[in-house]
Every structure is written in structure tokens, then in C-alpha cells.
C-alpha positions in Angstrom: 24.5 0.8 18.5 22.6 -1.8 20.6 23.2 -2.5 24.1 22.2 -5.3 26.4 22.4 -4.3 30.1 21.7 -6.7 33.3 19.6 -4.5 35.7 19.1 -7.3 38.4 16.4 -9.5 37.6 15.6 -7.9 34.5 17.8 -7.2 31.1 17.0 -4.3 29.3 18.1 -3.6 25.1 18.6 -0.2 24.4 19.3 1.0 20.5 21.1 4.5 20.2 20.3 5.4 16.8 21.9 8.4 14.6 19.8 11.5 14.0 17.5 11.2 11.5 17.6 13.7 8.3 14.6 13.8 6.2 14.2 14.6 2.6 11.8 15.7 2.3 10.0 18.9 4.1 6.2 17.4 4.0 7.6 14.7 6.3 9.3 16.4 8.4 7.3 16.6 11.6 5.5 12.9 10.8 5.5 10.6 13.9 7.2 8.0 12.0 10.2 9.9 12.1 12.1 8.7 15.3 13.2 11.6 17.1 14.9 9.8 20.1 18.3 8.8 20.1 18.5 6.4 22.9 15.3 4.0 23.6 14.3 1.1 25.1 13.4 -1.8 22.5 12.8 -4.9 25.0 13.2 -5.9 28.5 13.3 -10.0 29.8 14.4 -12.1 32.2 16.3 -15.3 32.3 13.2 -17.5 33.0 13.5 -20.4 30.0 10.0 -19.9 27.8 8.2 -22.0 25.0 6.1 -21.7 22.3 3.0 -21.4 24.1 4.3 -18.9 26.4 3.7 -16.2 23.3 0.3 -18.1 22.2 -2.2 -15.5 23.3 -0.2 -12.2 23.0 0.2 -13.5 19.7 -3.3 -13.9 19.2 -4.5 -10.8 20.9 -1.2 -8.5 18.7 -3.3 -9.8 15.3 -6.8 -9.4 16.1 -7.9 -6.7 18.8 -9.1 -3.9 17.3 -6.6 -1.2 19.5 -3.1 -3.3 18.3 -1.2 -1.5 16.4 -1.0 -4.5 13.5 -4.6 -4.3 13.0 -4.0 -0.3 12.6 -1.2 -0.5 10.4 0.0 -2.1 7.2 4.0 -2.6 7.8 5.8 -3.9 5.5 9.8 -3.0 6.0 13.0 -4.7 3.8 16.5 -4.5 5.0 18.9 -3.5 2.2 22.9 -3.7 1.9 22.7 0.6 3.2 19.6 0.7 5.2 16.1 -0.7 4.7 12.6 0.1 2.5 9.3 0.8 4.7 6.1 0.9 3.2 3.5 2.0 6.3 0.2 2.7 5.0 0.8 4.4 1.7 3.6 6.2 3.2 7.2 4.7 1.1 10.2 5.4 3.0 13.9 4.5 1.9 16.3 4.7 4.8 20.3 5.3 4.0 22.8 4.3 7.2 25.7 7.0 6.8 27.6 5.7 9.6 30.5 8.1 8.7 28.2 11.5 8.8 26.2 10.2 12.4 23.3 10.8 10.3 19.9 8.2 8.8 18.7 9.7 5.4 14.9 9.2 5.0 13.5 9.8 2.0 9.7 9.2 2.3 6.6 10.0 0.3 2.8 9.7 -0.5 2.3 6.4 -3.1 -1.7 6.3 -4.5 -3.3 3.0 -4.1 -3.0 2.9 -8.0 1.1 2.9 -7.2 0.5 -0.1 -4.1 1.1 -3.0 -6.8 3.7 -1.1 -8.7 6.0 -0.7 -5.6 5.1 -4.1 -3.7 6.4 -5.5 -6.7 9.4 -3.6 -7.7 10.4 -2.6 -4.2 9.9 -5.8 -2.3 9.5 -8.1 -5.0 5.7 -9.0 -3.1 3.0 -9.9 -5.6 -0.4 -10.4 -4.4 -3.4 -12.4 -5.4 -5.8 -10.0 -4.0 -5.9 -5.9 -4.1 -4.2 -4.6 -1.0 -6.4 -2.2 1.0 -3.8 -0.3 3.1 -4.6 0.2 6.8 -2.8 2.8 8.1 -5.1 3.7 11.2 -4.0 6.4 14.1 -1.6 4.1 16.1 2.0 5.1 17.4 4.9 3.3 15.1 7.8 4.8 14.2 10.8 3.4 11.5 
């Protein structure tokens, strides 16, 4: 459930999620297991913006060293009952059950030997060039 709230000069987007029930036990303590059920996803104003006004964060998101998208490879694929994740070599499929209150995450270890093998049959990605997988300490959850 997503809510948009007008706090003055500021509106804040909230997500209240369901709890999360994973799989499998090696995974169960991993920080990319969301653990919160209410959190803050953006806040803005009202103040009309361009192109250019996202220029630099832009820039600075893809190339300094401490962002999180130079840490991590993300990759992520909505499907009809959840979505596919693919962060580092980490492979997670996540199942809505709406009815239950409850996200299923199934997640697992893929080799590098499996990256081409589930990039193409899981996200129908084929790449030119070998993927090297960054998956660097940085805080991300899915």
C-alpha cells in the first residue's frame, strides 16, 4: 500500500509493505530482506523541475565510487505475481500473496558460470560481453 501525504511544504510517499517470508534459511538474516513495514520511499515539493535539474545527481548516482550503483549490479523484472531480482549473484523471485499479508522470497547463490544462463532465461537479457557482477558492501534492500 502506497501513500502520498502533504506535510506542509513538503510531500512525503510512504509504502507499507507485507511481511516478508523467506525460503530459504541461508537468507534469512541477509540485508536485502526488507524488514520494515512502513518506510519512507521519496519526499518533494511542488516546485515545477526540468531535465537539467537531475543532470548532476545523475551523473554523480553512476560514477562516484561510494553510490550504491557503482556497488551493485541490480537488475529487477516485474512479473504478473511479484517480480525477479538478480543483485550481485544473489537470484531472488518475489510472490505477492495479498490474501495471506505475506511476500514469498525465494533467493539463492547463482555461480558466475549460471550469470548468462539466468540473464537469458529469467530476463530474456543477452549480453555481448561477459558480465562481472559487482555486488560491493552498500545498503539495498528488494
Amino acid at each position: 500500500v502506497f501513500r502520498l501525504t502533504d506535510k506542509g511544504d513538503i510531500w512525503v510517499l510512504e509504502k507499507t509493505g507485507r511481511k516478508p517470508v523467506v525460503i530459504n534459511p541461508e537468507f534469512s538474516k541477509s540485508s536485502l530482506v526488507n524488514k520494515m513495514q512502513t518506510y519512507q520511499i521519496y519526499c518533494f515539493n511542488l516546485e515545477p523541475r526540468e531535465a537539467e535539474n537531475f543532470t548532476a545527481k545523475s551523473h554523480t548516482l553512476q560514477t562516484d565510487p561510494a553510490s550504491l550503483f557503482t556497488n551493485k549490479s541490480i537488475l529487477s523484472l516485474q512479473t504478473p505475481t511479484g517480480f525477479k531480482s538478480l543483485v550481485g549473484l544473489i537470484y531472488s523471485e518475489v510472490t505477492y500473496k495479498d490474501e495471506e499479508g505475506v511476500d514469498v522470497l525465494d533467493m539463492r547463490y547463482i555461480t558466475e558460470d549460471e550469470l548468462d544462463q539466468v540473464l537469458k532465461e529469467q530476463f530474456n537479457v543477452r549480453l555481448q560481453n561477459k558480465m562481472k557482477p559487482a555486488n560491493r558492501k552498500a545498503c539495498y534492500t528488494i
